[in-house]
C-alpha positions in Angstrom: 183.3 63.1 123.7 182.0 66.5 125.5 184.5 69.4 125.9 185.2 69.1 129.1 185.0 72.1 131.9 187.5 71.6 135.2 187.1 74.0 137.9 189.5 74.0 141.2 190.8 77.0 143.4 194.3 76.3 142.6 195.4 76.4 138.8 198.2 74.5 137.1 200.3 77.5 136.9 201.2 80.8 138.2 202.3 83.6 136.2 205.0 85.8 138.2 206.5 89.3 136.9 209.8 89.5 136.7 212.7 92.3 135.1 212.6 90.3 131.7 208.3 90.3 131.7 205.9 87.8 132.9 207.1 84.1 134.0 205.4 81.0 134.5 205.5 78.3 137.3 203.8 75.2 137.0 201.4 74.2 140.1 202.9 71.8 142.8 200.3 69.8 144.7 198.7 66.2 144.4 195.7 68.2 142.9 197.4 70.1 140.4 199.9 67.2 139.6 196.6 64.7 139.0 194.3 67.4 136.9 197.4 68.2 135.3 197.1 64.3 133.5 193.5 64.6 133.4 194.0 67.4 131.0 196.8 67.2 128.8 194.7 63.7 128.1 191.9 66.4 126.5 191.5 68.1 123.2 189.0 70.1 124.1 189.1 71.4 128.0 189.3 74.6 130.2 190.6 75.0 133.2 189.1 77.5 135.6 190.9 78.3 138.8 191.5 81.6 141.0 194.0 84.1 140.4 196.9 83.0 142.6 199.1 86.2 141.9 199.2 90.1 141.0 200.4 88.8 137.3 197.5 86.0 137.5 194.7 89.0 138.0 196.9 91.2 135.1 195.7 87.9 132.9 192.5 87.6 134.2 192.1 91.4 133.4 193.4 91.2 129.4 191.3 88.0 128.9 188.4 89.0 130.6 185.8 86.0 130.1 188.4 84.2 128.4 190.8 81.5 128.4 194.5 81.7 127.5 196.2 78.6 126.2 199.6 77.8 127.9 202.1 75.3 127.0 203.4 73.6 130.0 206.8 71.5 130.7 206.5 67.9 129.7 207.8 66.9 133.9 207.3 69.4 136.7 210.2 70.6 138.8 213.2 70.1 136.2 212.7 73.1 134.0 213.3 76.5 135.1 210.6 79.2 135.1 212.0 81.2 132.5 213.1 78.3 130.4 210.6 77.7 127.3 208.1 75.1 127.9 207.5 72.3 125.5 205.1 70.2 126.9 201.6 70.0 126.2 199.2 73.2 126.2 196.3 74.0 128.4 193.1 76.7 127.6 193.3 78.0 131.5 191.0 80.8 132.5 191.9 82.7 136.0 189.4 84.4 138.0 190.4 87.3 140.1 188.4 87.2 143.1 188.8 90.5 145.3 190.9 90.1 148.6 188.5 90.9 151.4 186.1 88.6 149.3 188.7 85.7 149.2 190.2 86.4 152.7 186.6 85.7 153.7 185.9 82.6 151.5 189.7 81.2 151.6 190.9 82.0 155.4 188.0 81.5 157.4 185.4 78.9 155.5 187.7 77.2 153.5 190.2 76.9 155.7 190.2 76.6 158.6 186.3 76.1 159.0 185.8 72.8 156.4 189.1 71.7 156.7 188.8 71.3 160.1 185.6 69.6 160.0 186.2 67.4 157.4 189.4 66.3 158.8 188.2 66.0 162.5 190.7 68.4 164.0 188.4 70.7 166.4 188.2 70.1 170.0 184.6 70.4 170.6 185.1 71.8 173.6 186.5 74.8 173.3 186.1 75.1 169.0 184.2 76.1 166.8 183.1 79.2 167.7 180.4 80.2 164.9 180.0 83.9 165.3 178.2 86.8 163.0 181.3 87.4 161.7 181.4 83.5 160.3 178.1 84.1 158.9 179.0 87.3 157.1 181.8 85.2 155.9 180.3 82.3 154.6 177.2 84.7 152.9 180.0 87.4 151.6 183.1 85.0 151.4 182.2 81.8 150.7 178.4 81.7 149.1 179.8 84.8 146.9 183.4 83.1 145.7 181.0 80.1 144.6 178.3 82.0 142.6 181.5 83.9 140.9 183.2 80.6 139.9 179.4 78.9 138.8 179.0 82.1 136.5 182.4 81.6 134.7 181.9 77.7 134.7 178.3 78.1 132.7 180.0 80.8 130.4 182.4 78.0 129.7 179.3 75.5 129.3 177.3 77.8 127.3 180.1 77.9 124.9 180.4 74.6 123.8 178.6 72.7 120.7 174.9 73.1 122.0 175.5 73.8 125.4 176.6 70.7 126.9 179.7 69.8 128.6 181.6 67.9 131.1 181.9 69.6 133.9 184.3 68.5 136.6 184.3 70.1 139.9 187.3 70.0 142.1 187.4 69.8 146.3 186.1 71.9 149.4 186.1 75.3 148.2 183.4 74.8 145.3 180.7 72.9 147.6 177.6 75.2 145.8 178.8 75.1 142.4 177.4 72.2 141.3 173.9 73.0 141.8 174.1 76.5 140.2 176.0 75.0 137.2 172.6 72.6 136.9 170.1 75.4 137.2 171.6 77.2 134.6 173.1 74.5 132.1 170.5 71.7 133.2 171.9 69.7 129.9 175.5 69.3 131.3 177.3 66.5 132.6 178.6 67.6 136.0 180.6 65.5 138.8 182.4 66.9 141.9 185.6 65.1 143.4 185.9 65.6 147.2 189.6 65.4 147.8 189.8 65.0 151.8 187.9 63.0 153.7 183.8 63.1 153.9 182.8 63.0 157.9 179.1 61.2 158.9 176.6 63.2 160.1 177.8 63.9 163.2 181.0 65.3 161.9 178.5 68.0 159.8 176.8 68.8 162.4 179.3 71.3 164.0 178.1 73.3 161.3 175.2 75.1 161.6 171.7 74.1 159.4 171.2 76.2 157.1 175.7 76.4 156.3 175.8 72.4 156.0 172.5 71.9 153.7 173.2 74.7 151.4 176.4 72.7 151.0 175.0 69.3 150.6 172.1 70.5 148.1 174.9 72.4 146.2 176.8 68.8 145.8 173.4 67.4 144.7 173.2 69.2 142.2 175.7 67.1 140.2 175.4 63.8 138.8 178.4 62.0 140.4 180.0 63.2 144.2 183.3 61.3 144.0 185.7 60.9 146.6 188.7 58.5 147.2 187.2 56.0 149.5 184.0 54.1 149.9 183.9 55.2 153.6 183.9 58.2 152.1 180.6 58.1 150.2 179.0 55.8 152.0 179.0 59.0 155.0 177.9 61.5 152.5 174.9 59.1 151.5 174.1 58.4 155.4 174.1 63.1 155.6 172.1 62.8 152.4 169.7 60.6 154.8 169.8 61.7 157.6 170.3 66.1 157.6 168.1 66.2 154.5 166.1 63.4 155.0 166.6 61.9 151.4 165.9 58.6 150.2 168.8 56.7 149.6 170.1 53.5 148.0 173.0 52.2 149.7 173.3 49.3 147.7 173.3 51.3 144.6 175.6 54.0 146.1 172.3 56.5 144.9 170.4 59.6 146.4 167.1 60.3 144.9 166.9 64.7 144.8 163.2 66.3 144.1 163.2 68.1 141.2 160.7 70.8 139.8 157.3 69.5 138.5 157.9 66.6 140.3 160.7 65.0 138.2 163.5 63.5 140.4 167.0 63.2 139.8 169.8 60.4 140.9 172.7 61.5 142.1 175.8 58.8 142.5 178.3 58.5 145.2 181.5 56.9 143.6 184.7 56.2 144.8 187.9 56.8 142.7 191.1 56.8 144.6 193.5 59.0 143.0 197.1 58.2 142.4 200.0 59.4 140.9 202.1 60.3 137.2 204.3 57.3 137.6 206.2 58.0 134.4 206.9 61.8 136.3 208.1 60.3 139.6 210.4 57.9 137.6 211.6 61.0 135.1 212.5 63.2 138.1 214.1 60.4 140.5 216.5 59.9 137.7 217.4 63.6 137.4 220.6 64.9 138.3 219.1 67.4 140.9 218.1 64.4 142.6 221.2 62.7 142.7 222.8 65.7 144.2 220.2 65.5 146.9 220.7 62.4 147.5 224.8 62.3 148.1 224.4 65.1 150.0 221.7 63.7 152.4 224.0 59.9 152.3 227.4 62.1 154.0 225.2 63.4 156.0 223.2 60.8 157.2 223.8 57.5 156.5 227.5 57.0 156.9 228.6 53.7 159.0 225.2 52.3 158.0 222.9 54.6 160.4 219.4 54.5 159.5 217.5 57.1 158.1 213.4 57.9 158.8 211.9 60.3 156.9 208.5 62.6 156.3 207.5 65.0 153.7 204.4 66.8 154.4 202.8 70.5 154.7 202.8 72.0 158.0 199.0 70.8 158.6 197.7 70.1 161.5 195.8 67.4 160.1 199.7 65.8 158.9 199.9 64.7 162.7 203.7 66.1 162.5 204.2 66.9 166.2 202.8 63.6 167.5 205.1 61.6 165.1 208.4 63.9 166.2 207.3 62.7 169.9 206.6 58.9 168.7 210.6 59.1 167.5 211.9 60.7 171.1 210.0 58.1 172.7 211.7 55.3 170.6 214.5 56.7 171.6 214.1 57.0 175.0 212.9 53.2 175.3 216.0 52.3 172.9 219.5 53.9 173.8 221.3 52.0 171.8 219.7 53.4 168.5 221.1 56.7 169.7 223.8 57.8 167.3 222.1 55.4 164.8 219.4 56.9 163.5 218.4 60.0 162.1 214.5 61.6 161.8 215.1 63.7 158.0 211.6 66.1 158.0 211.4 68.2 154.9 208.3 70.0 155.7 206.6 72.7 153.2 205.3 75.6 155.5 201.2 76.1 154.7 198.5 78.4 155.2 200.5 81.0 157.2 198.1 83.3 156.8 195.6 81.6 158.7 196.4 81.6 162.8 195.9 77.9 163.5 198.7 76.6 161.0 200.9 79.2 161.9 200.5 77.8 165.6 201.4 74.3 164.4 203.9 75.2 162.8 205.7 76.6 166.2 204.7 73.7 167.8 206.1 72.0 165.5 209.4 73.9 165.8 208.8 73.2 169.8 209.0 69.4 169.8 212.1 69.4 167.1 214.1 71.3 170.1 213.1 69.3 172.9 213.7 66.1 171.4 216.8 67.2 169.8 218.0 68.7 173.5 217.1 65.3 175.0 218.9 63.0 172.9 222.0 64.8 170.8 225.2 63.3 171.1 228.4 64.3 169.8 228.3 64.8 166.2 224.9 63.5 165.9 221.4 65.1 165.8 218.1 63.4 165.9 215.7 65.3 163.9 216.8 67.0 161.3 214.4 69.7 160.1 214.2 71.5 156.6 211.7 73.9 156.1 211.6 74.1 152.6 209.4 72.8 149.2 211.8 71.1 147.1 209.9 68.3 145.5 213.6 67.0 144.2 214.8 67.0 147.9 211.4 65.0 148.8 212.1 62.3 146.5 216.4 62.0 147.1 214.8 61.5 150.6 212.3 59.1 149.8 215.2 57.4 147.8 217.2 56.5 151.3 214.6 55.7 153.7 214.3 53.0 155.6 211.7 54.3 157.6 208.5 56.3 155.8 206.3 58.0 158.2 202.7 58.8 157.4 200.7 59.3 160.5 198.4 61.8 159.6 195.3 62.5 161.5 193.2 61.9 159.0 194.1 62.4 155.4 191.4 61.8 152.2 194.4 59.7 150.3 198.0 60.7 150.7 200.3 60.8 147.7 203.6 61.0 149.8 202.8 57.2 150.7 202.4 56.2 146.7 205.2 58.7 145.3 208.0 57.4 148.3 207.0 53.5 147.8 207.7 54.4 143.6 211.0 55.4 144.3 212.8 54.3 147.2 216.1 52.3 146.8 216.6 51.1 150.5 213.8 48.9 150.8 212.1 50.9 153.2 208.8 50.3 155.1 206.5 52.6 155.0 204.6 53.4 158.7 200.7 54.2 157.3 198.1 55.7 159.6 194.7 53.6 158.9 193.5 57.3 158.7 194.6 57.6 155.4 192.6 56.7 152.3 196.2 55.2 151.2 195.9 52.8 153.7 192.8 51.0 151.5 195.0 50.5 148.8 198.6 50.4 150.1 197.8 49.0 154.7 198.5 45.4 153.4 201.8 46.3 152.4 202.9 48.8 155.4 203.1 49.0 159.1 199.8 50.3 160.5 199.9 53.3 163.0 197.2 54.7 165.1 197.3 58.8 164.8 196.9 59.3 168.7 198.8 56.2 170.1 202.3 57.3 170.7 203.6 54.2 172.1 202.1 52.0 169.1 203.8 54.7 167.2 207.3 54.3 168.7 207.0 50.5 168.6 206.4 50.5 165.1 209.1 52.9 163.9 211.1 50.6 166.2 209.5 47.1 164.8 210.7 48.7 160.7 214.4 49.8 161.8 214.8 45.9 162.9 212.4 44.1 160.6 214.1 41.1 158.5 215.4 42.8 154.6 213.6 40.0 152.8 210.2 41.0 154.4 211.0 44.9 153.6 212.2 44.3 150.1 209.0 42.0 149.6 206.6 45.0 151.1 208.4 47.5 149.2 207.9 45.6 145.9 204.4 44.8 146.6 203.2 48.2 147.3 205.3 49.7 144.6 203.3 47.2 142.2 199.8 48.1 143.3 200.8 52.1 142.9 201.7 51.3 139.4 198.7 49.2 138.5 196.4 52.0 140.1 197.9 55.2 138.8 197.0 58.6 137.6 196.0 57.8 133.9 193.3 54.7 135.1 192.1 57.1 138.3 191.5 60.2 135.2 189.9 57.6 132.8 187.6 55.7 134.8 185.5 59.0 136.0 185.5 60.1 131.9 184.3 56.5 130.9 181.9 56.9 134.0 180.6 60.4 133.3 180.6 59.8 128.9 178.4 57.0 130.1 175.7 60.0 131.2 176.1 61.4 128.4 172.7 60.4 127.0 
């Protein structure tokens, strides 16, 4: 097999400095956590990511052009950071990026710009506003940030046995990569995994021309665009069509790209849907951290059998958080007699502060906590109770004792919460699943259904799992438990190497 290249903004570790020298987090994230498997899997990779912290760029600075093999712990989020790590080891190379450079690329193109987009959050309306200073972005931020990363990614290339490799690109932030990579390594094997959701045309189009086809060409310029649905790829071979006027097989799931002396290339649009380390989710729901968790969210919460729903998200806008908080009050409202009986447990990881739109959802959030917890407490007895926190052991003690899982996101490319809660709850809880969610391919059959902008369906649905029959629930638990199993991390990582070894020749 080829060495084998991965590139993503975020790495699988962050160095921090501390009194007693230099310490080491591993990454949290479903990204992270999934690469993570991909490449303790590999004998011969690199991983190439940003800089995430002063103690990241001191690295980057003593290894310049180099990668620095790090040993990681064998299951995330039981070992402390200064503990010694005896897990497998990773060759991880960190690129420092300078910060007016990656404010640019990071805070106003990456996110909130794409994000946006590609999730459908913009009000048309009133947003985007695409300004020069957008445009210096994208050309200074964005365009620059990629033709850093491409340069690192063929030295990587360049290095291996006759300079080929596999070279596996990772999300939004890397959209040129690709066809740089090919211009200057045209031998090597390259693939780019979209990890939220891929809009039609129409979605693109808020972006201007010349932004949206640089973009598109730049994806074309690998062998396989991946993403986790076949929505998904079927919309970026209808933008191939359409905004570039490509000829495309949709049958074959194949664009046909012009190449120079009139040789063309074929470019596949797969669909892989990513899962999750089962064996990890297993290991840490069987910790004592957990457990402690979990008694202390039970006295809490669930004395005199009251009911428990529960979310764990980031504070994205695209997590539909507000809307769900609302859904709850309006149960309530509708059904007195579940006041006192049940309890809305929110452990939500504050993101992207530094850009203004999630740090204005966030306060909204905060907003509809308080007005639904002013409407409806009772003595002894709150209805929302809101952690601000990331505590992945937290997360899964609550996942543990739910009855009621919401995921009504907005729009979501797949949605791990959904496959890590169904692996470990003990309550047979039903999981509510927005049809938004590439999840809901895989895992609708087995859930309650909810429409991201329909309150009242919402409400009746959270409504329709606190009362639904416990043979059903433990049957849809069971079931949905067994498909994440079948389909997890390991067979997700495998069948894009089997796919891409297969290009090989």
């Amino acid at each position: 097999m080829l060495p084998v290249v991965l590139l993503s903004h975020r790495g699988p570790a962050t160095f921090r400095r501390t009194k007693s020298g230099l310490t080491l987090k591993r990454g949290a994230g479903g990204l992270v956590t999934a690469l993570m498997g991909l490449a303790e899997h590999l004998e011969d990779a690199v991983w190439v990511c940003a800089a995430a912290s002063p103690a990241d760029a001191l690295i980057a600075s003593e290894h310049e052009g180099h990668s620095i093999e790090i040993a990681f712990d064998p299951v995330p989020h039981l070992v402390e950071e200064d503990e010694t790590a005896d897990g497998p080891s990773l060759n991880v190379r960190y690129i420092e990026v300078e910060k007016a450079r990656h404010t640019a690329f990071y805070t106003q193109i990456a996110n909130p710009l794409l994000w946006f987009v590609q999730h459908g959050l913009y009000g048309l309306s009133a947003e985007p506003n695409i300004t020069a200073e957008t445009h210096r972005a994208y050309d200074d931020g964005y365009r620059a940030v990629n033709e850093q990363f491409a340069d690192a990614v063929g030295e990587e290339v360049e290095r291996a046995a006759g300079g080929r490799a596999i070279v596996m690109l990772q999300d939004y932030h890397f959209y040129l990569v690709g066809d740089l990579v090919r211009q200057r390594c045209p031998d090597a094997v390259i693939s780019h995994f979209v990890h939220i959701p891929w809009p039609g045309p129409d979605g693109w189009r808020v972006l201007p021309e010349q932004m949206r086809d640089e973009m598109l060409r730049g994806l074309l310029g690998c062998d396989v665009v991946a993403f986790h649905t076949r929505r998904f790829a079927r919309n970026f071979l209808t933008c191939a069509q359409e905004l570039l006027d490509l000829p495309v097989d949709f049958r074959a799931g194949t664009v046909t790209v012009p190449g120079p002396r009139g040789r063309s290339r074929t470019v596949a649009a797969r669909a892989y849907p990513i899962s999750v380390d089962v064996e990890s989710v297993e290991k840490l729901a069987a910790s004592e951290e957990v457990a402690a968790h979990r008694a202390e969210i039970a006295r809490s919460h669930l004395e005199e059998d009251h009911k428990l729903v529960v979310r764990v998200d980031r504070t994205d806008p695209s997590k539909n958080i507000v809307r769900g908080f609302r859904a709850f009050g309006l149960m309530l409202d509708q059904h007195r007699e579940l006041r006192g009986e049940v309890t809305f447990l929110a452990s939500l990881m504050p993101s992207r502060q530094d850009v203004p739109e999630y740090a204005d959802y966030l306060a909204q959030v905060g907003g509809v906590v308080a007005e639904v917890n002013a409407r409806h407490h009772g003595e002894g007895w709150q209805p929302i109770d809101l952690r601000l926190q990331e505590d992945m052991a937290f997360a899964v003690a609550a996942y543990q004792l739910a009855d009621v899982l919401v995921v009504n996101a907005v729009n979501d490319g797949m949605n791990l919460v959904a496959k890590e809660a169904v692996l470990a709850n003990q309550r047979d809880g039903v999981l509510l699943l927005s049809e938004n969610t590439g999840a809901h391919d895989e895992l609708g059959e087995f859930a309650l259904t909810v429409h991201p902008f329909d309150l009242q369906q919402q409400a009746d649905a959270m409504y329709e799992a606190l009362t639904m029959d416990r043979d059903r629930r433990r049957t849809l638990l069971a079931d949905a438990a067994a498909r994440v199993r079948a389909n997890d991390v390991e067979r997700w990582l495998r069948t894009q190497l089997d796919d891409l070894e297969g290009l090989e020749d």
